[in-house]
C-alpha positions in Angstrom: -82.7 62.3 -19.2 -82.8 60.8 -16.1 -83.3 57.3 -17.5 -80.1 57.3 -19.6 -78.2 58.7 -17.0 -79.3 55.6 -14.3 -79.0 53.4 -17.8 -75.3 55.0 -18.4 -74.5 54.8 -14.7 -75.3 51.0 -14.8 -73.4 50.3 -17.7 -70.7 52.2 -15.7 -71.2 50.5 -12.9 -71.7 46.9 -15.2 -68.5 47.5 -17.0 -66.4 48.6 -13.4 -67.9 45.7 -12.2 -66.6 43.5 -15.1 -63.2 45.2 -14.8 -63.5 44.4 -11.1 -63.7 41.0 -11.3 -61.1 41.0 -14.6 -58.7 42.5 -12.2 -59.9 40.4 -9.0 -59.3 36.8 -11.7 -55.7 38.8 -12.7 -55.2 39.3 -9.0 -56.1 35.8 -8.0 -53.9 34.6 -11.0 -51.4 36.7 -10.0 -51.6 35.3 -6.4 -51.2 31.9 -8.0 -48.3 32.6 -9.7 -46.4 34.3 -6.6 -47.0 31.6 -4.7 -45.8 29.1 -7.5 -42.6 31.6 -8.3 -42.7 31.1 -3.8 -42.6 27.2 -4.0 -40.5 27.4 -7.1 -37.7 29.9 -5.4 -38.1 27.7 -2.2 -37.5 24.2 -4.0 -34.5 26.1 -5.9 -33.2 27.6 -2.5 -33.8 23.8 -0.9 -31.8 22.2 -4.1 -29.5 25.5 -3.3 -28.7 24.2 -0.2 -28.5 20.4 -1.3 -26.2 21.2 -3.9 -24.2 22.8 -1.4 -23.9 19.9 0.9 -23.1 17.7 -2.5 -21.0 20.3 -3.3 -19.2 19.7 0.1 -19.3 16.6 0.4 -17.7 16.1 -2.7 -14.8 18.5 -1.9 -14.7 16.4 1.7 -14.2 13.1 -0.9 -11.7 15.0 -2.8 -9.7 16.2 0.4 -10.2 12.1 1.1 -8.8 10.8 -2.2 -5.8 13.4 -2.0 -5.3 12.7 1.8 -5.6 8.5 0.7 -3.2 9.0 -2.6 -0.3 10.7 -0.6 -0.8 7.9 2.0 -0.6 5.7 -0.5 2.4 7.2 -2.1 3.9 7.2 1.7 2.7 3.5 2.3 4.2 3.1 -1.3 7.8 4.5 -0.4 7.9 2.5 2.9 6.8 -0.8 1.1 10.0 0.1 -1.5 12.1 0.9 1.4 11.3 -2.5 3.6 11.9 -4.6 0.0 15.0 -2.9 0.0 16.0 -3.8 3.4 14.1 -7.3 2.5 16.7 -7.8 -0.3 20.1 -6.3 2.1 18.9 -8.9 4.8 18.7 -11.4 1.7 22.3 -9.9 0.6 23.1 -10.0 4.2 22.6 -13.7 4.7 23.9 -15.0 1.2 27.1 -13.1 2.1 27.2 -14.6 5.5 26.3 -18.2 4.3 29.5 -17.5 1.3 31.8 -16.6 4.7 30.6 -19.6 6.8 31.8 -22.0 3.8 34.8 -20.1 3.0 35.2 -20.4 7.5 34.6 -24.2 6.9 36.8 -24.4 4.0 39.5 -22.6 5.9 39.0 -24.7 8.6 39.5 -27.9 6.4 42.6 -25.8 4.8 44.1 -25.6 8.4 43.5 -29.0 9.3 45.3 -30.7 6.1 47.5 -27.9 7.0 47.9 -28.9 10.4 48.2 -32.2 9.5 50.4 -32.0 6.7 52.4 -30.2 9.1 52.3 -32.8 11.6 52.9 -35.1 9.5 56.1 -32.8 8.2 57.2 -32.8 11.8 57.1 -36.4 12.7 58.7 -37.2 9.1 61.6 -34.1 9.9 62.1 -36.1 14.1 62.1 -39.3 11.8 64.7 -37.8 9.3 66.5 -35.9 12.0 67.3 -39.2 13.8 67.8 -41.5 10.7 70.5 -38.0 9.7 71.6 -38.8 13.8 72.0 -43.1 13.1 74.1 -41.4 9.4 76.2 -39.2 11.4 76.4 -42.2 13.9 77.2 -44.5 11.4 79.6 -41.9 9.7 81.7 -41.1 12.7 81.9 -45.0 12.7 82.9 -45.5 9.5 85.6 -42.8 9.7 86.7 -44.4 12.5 86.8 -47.9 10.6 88.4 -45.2 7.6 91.3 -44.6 10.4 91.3 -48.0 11.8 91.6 -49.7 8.4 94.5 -47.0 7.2 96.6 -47.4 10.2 96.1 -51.7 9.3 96.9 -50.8 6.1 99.9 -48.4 7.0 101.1 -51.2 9.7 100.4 -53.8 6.7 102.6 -52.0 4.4 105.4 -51.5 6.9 105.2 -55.4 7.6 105.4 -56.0 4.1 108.4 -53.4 3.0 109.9 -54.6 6.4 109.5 -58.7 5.1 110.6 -57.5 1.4 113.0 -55.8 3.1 114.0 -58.8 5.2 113.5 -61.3 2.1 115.8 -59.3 -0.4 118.5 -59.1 2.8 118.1 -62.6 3.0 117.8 -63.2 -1.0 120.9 -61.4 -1.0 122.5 -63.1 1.8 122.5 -67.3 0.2 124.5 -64.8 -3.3 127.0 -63.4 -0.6 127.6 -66.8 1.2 
């Protein structure tokens, strides 16, 4: 009996020993595959932690293409608002060049004027004194008018006085 205890014992002990080093190889596996689920968790807690910063960085890009497209819209509505002035000051200068010539054809428009009226002037002395030499020459020829009526008064009283004195005399030679 003793024998087949020792022999059950060691197959015990055989077997135990086989489960021993089953659970030591499951252990050791098990070891090895908590410290590859450790790498693993720490490679996805380090690309974690990159995506983050990515993450980040693209919101800062974001933040920089919004802040860059209201400048732009900004840089956009001053570029509009200096063509505008651009095309006043264009405005601006066509209307003062169209006044300059209109001030130069005034100018031009005075100076015929002027002249014209210069010329009016020395033609209205010239016409005032030829009207002075007529009036002149008027009074004179009323004058002459006068002279020559009294003549031709004094002429007429000579000749009714000489028919006079011929018929008294015609008539004198019938009376004799």
């Amino acid at each position: 009996h003793g024998g087949v205890a020792v022999l059950e014992r060691d197959a015990h002990l055989h077997m135990a020993r086989q489960e021993m080093t089953a659970l030591q190889e499951e252990m050791a596996a098990l070891v090895l595959e908590r410290d590859a689920v450790k790498i693993s968790l720490d490679r996805a807690e380090q690309e974690k932690r990159i995506a983050a910063r990515e993450l980040d960085a693209l919101r800062r890009q974001q933040e920089a293409a919004a802040r860059l497209e209201e400048e732009t819209k900004v840089a956009q509505q001053e570029l509009k608002q200096l063509r505008e002035q651009q095309d006043a000051a264009k405005r601006l200068e066509q209307e003062k060049r169209l006044a300059q010539q209109e001030l130069e054809s005034l100018k031009k428009l005075h100076e015929v004027a002027s002249s014209s009226l210069s010329r009016n002037e020395q033609e209205s002395n010239f016409q005032k004194q030829e009207l002075e030499i007529l009036r002149g020459q008027h009074q004179e020829s009323l004058g002459m008018l006068g002279h020559f009526q009294m003549k031709i008064q004094e002429m007429e009283e000579t000749q009714k006085a000489k028919k006079a004195e011929h018929s008294a005399a015609g008539f004198q030679p019938l009376l004799d």
